[in-house]
KELUM-427888 format. One record per residue (C-alpha): x, y, z. Coordinates in Angstrom, 3 decimals. Layout:
         X         Y         Z
         X         Y         Z
...
//
This chain:
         X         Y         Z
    -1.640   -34.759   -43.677
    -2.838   -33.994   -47.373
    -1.874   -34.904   -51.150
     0.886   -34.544   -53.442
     3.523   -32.881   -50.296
     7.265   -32.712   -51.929
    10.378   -33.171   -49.884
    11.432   -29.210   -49.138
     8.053   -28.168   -48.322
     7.554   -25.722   -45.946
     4.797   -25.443   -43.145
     3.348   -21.874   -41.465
     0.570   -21.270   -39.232
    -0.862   -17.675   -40.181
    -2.948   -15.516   -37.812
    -4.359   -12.059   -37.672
    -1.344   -10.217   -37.001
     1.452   -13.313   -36.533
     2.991   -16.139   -38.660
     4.959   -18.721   -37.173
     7.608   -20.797   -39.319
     7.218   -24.311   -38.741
    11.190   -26.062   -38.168
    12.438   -29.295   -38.651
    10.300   -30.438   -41.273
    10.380   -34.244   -42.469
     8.974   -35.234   -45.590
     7.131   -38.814   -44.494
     5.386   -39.716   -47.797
     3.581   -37.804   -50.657
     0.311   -37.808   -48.002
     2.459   -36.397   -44.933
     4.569   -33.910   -43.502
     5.349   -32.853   -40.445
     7.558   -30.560   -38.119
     7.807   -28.591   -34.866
     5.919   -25.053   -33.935
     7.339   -22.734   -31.280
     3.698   -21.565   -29.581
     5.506   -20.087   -26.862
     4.370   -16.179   -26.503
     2.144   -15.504   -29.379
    -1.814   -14.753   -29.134
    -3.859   -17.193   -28.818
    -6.475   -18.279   -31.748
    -7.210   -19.673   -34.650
    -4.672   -20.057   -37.759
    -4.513   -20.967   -41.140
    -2.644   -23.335   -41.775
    -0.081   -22.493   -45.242
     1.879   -25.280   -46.809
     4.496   -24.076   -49.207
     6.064   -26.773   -51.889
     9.657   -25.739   -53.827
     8.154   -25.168   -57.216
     6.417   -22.249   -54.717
     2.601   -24.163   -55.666
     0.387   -23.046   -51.759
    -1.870   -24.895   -50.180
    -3.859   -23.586   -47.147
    -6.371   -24.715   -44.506
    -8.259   -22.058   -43.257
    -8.586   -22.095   -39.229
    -6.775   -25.495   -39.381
    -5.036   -25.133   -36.235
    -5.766   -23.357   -33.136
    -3.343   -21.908   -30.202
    -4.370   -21.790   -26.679
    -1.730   -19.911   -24.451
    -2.342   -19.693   -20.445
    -1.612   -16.278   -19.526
     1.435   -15.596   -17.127
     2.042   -12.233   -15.419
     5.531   -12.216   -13.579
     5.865    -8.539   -12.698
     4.943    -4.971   -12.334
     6.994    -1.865   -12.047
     6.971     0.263   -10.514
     4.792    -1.056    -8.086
     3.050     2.143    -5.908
     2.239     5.576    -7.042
     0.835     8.730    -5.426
    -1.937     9.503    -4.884
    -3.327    12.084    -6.975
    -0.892    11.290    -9.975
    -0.771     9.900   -13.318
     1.889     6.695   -13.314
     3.661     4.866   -16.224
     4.125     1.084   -15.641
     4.510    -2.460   -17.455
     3.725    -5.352   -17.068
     6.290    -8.788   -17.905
     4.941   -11.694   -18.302
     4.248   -14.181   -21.266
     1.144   -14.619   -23.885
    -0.448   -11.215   -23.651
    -2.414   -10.737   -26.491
    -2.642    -7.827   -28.512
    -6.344    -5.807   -27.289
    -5.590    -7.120   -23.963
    -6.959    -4.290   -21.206
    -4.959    -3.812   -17.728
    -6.864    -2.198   -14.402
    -6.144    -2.273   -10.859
    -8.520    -3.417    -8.811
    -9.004    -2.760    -5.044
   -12.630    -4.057    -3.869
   -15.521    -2.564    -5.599
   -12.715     0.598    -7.031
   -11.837    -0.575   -10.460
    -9.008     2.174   -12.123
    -8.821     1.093   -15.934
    -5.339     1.467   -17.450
    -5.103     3.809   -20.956
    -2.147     3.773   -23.513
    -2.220    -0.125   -23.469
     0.503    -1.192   -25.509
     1.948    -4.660   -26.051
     4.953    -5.598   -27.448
     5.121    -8.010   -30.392
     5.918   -11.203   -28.694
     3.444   -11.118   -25.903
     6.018   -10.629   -22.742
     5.299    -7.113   -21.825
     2.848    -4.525   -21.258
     2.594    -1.153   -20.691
    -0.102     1.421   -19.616
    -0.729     4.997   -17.333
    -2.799     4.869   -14.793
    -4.504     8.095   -13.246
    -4.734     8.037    -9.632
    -6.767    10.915    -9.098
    -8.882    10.391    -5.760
    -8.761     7.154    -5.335
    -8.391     5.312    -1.946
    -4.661     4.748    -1.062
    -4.068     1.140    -0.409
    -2.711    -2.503    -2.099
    -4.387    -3.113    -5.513
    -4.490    -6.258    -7.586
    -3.345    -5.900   -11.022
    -5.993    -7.624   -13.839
    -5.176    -8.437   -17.616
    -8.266    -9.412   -19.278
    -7.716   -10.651   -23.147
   -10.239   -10.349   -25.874
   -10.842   -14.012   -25.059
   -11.983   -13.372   -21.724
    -8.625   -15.524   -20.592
    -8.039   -13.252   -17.228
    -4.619   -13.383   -14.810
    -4.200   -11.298   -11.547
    -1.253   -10.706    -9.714
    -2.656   -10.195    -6.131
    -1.685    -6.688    -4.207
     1.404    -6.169    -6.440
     0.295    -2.187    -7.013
     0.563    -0.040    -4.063
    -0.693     3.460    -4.122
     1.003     5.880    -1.399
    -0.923     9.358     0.095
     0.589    12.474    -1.727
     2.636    14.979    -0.556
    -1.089    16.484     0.431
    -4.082    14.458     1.097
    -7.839    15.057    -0.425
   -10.259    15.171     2.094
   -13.301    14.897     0.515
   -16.242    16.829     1.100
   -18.631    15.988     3.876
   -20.325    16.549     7.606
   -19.417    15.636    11.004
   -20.731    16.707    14.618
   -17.963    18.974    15.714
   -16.942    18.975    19.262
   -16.310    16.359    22.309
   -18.510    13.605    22.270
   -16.763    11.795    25.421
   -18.066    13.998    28.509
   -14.598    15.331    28.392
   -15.349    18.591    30.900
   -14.047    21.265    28.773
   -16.570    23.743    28.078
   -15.109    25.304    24.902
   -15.492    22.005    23.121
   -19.444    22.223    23.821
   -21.878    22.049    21.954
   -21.425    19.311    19.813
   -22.913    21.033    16.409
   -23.253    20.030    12.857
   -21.140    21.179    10.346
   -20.187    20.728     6.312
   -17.023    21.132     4.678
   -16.347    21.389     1.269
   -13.394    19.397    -0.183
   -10.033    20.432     0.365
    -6.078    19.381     0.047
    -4.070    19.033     2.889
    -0.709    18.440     3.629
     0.391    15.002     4.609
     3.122    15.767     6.768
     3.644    18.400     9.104
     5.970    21.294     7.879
     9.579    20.211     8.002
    12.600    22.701     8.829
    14.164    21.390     5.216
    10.921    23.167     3.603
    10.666    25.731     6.227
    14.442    26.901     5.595
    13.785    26.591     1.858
    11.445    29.141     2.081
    13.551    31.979     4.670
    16.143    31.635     1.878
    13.715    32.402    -0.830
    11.925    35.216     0.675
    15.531    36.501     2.386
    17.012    36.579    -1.482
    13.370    38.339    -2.449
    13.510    41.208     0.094
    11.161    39.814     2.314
    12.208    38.999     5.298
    15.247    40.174     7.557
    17.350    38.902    10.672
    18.534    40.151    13.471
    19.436    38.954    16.726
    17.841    35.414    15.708
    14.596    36.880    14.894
    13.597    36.362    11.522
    10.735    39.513    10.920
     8.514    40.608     7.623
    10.065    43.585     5.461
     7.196    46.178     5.571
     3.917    45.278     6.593
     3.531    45.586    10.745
     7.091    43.694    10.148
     5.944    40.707    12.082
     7.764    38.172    13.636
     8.270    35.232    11.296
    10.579    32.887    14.189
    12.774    32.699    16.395
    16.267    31.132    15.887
    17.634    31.053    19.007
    19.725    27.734    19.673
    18.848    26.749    22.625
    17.635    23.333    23.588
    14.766    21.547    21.652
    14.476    24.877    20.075
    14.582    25.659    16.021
    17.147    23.777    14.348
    17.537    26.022    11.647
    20.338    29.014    11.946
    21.290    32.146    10.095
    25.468    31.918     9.205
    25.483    35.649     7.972
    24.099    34.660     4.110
    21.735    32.120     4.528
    19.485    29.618     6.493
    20.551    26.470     7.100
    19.675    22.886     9.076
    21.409    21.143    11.494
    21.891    18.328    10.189
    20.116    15.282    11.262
    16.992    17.402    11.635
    15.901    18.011     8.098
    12.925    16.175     8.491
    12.148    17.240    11.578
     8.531    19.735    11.924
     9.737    23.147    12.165
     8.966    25.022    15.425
     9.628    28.441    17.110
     7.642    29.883    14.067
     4.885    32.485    14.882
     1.102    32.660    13.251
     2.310    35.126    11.313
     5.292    33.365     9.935
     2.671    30.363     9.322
     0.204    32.990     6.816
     3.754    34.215     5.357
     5.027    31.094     4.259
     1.818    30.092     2.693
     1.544    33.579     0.897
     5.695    32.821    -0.472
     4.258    28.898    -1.447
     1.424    30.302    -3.190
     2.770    32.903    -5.103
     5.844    30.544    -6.290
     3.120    28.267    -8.000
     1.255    30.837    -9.371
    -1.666    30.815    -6.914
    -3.556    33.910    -5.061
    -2.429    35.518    -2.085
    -4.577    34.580     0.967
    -3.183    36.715     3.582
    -3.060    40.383     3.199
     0.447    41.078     4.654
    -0.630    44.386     6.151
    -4.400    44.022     7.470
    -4.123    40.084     7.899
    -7.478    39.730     6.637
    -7.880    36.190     5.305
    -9.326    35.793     1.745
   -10.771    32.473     1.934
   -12.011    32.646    -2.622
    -8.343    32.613    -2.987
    -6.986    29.391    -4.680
    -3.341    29.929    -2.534
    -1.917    27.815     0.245
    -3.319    28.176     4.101
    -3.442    26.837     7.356
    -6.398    25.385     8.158
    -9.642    26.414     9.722
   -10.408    24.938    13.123
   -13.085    23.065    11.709
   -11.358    21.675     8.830
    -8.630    20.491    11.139
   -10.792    18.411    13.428
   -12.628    16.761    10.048
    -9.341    15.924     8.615
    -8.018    14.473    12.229
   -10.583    12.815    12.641
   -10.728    10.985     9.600
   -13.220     7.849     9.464
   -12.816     7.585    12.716
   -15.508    10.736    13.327
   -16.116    10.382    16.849
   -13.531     8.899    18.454
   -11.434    10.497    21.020
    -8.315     9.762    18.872
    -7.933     9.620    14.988
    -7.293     5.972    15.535
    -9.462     4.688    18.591
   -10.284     5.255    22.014
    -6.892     5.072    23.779
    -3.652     6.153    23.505
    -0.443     4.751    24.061
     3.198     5.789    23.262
     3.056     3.534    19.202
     0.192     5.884    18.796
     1.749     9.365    18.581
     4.685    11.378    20.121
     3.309    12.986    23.780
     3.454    12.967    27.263
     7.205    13.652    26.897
     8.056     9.973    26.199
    10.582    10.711    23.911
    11.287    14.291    25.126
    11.695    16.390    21.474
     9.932    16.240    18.192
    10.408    13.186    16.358
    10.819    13.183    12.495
     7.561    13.920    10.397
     5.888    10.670     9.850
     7.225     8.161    12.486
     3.714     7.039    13.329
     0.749     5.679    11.917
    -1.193     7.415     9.197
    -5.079     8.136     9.793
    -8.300     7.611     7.771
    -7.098     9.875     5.633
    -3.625     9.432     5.234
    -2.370    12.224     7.506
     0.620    11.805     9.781
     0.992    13.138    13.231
    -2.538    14.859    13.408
    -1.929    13.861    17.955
     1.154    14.880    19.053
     4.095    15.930    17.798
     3.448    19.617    17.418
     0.565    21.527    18.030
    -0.595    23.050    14.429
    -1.595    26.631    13.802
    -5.342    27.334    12.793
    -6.882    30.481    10.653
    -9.226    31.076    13.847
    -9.582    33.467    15.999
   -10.447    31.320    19.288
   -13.408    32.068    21.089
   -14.282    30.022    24.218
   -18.153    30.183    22.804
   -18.069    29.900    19.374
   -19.536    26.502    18.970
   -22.475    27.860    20.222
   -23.122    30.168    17.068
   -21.031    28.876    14.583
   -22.600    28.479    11.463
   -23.232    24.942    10.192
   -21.476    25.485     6.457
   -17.279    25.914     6.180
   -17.550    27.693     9.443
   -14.041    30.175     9.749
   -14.300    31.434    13.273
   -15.298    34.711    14.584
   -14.025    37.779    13.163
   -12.276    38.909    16.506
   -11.251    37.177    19.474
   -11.330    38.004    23.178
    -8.408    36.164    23.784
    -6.689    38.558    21.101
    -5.535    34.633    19.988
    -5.474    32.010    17.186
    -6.322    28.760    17.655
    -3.989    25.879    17.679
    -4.473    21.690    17.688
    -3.456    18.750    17.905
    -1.276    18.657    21.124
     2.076    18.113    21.174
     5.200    15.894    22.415
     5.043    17.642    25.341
     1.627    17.041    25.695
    -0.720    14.891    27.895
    -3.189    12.750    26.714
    -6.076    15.167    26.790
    -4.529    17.737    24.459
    -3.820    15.423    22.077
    -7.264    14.694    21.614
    -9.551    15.400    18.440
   -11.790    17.918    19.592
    -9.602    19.478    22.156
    -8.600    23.234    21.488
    -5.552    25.770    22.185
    -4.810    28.983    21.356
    -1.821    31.167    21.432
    -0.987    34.741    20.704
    -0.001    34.892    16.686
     3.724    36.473    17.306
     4.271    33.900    19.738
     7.105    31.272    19.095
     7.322    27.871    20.884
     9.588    24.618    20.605
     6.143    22.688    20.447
     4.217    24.056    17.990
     4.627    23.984    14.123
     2.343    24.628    10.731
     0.380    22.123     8.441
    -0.969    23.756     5.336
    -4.143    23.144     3.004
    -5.111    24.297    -0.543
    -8.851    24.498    -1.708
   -10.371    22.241    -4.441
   -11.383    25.293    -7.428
//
């Protein structure tokens, strides 16, 4: 409605950043005009309101008109990260206004989305995401406009444990705390940890055989007879390839290490303490990271930034998870959806075929024993010290310690706090490495 309109005019609404061309219009008399606006996927707010006549005379009504558009979210993609990365994604959907902010929201964790962009019409956002330790889990993904106007799409943002875990810093009574009657796992004592990474996965022969090609091309290993052994050094054993049954599936073919197939993903075994601190020293050094182990004396250098196994105390933390005295890193019993023992399947079953724990780790029962930095010492827990304990300097045993049980295993090996050792050239079908890395 107004004065003096002429057939021809033209109607616009005008906003901030947008202007919208008005189509169909009818000329009804000098006092009216009207015609159709498309209000489908711009911002909402107010608009001026622009009337342009032939002879190119403008009249305007400032704020005249204002847009209200519900907010629709259709999509996400991708929808899960790791953790412990940064992650692209964007949003579809329809009437996303420009200033718009994005986060993902899991409980009381809020992770705020940067690089918001938005594309012209409103139907798509995009944004990064850093996922640096946060809890793994479903999110809900929020779009909150600079009118308050808020959409979710519930648990459409999934973020996955890493290829290692972060186990965060913290204290736990180490030892049993079910009257199991083994003496070495008395007494229960207090102990802190600092932070650390761990792997999430056991070691696979795919990684494993990755790494005897690597060090065989560098000089620094050798086989003969199916034992793989260090160049130099005391020239350790590294493993044993022999192919017999439920042994390594990894084989020499005269030029290089390869795995049967079908049993890439499988943990590798028949590998010997030694070969564990070897293939951490190979990792670290490919990434640029400090030695650990010195290849000759075998003294551990735990201010080294490098790839290890674990100390017997971190491994029980980590196990245990939020679960911190239980007998099991899930519960109180066991059965055979739990973890791979008591020889119900009869071999090792691919990394990862059972439930994750508190802390995202797979197959910390079961499976394969795992390889410790520790000397073992039926009375250590009597003196150990109460801060990042690493074992005593020697052992009477002359052996390391290992945990976790194994497939073979009965239900009280596979138990959090029980403990194992073994001699460190020893190789065995049941026993395999899990690595960590310090937080500098």
């Amino acid at each position: 409605m107004g004065n003096f309109f002429d057939p021809g005019s033209e109607i616009k609404l005008v906003g901030a950043s947008t202007v919208v061309e008005a189509t169909g219009e009818n000329f009804v008399s000098n006092d009216e005009i009207n015609g159709e606006l498309d209000l489908v996927a711009i911002p909402s707010g107010a608009y001026d309101i622009v009337v342009t006549k032939p002879n190119g005379l403008v009249g305007q009504l400032d704020g005249g008109f204002f847009v209200v558009n519900q907010l629709y979210l259709n999509d996400i993609g991708p929808s899960l990260g790791d953790q412990y990365s940064t992650v692209d994604f964007s949003i579809s959907g329809s009437c996303i206004d420009p200033g718009s902010s994005v986060s993902l929201v899991q409980g009381t964790t809020v992770i705020a989305g940067t690089n918001v962009t938005i594309n012209q019409n409103g139907t798509e956002l995009s944004a990064s995401v850093d996922l640096s330790v946060v809890p793994f889990g479903l999110y809900d993904v929020e779009i909150v406009e600079p009118s308050g106007l808020t959409e979710i799409l519930p648990a459409a943002f999934e973020i996955m444990p890493s290829a290692m875990a972060y186990i965060p810093q913290g204290s736990f009574e180490m030892g049993d705390h079910k009257n199991t009657p083994n003496p070495d796992e008395q007494p229960i004592h207090d102990v802190t940890l600092d932070a650390f990474w761990m792997n999430k996965y056991e070691t696979t022969n795919s990684l494993f055989a990755d790494y005897l090609n690597g060090a065989y091309t560098d000089g620094l290993v050798t086989v003969a007879n199916d034992i793989v052994t260090q160049v130099g050094g005391i020239m350790a054993t590294v493993c044993n390839l022999a192919p017999t049954a439920l042994d390594s599936c990894i084989s020499w073919n005269g030029t290089s290490f390869e795995v049967s197939v079908g049993n890439e993903d499988k943990p590798v075994v028949e590998t010997s303490w030694f070969g564990g601190a070897l293939y951490a020293n190979y990792l670290s050094a490919s990434e640029g990271k400090g030695r650990v182990y010195h290849p000759l004396t075998w003294v551990i250098n735990y201010n080294s930034d490098g790839y290890r196994m674990p100390t017997e105390a971190e491994w029980e933390y980590a196990a245990r998870g939020s679960y911190r005295y239980l007998r099991f890193p899930w519960g109180g019993t066991i059965d055979a959806d739990d973890c791979n023992y008591n020889n119900n399947i009869g071999d090792v079953t691919n990394v990862g075929s059972y439930p994750y724990n508190g802390y995202g780790l797979y197959d910390m029962s079961g499976n394969v024993f795992e390889r410790c930095n520790d000397w073992y010492d039926a009375n250590y827990y009597a003196v150990s010290p109460g801060s990042n304990p690493t074992g005593p300097s020697s052992s009477t045993s002359s052996g390391r310690v290992q945990r976790g049980g194994s497939f073979r295993g009965s239900q009280d090996q596979v138990r959090c706090a029980n403990r194992g050792y073994d001699g460190a050239e020893a190789t065995h079908n049941h026993v395999g490495i899990r690595l960590v890395l310090p937080i500098q």
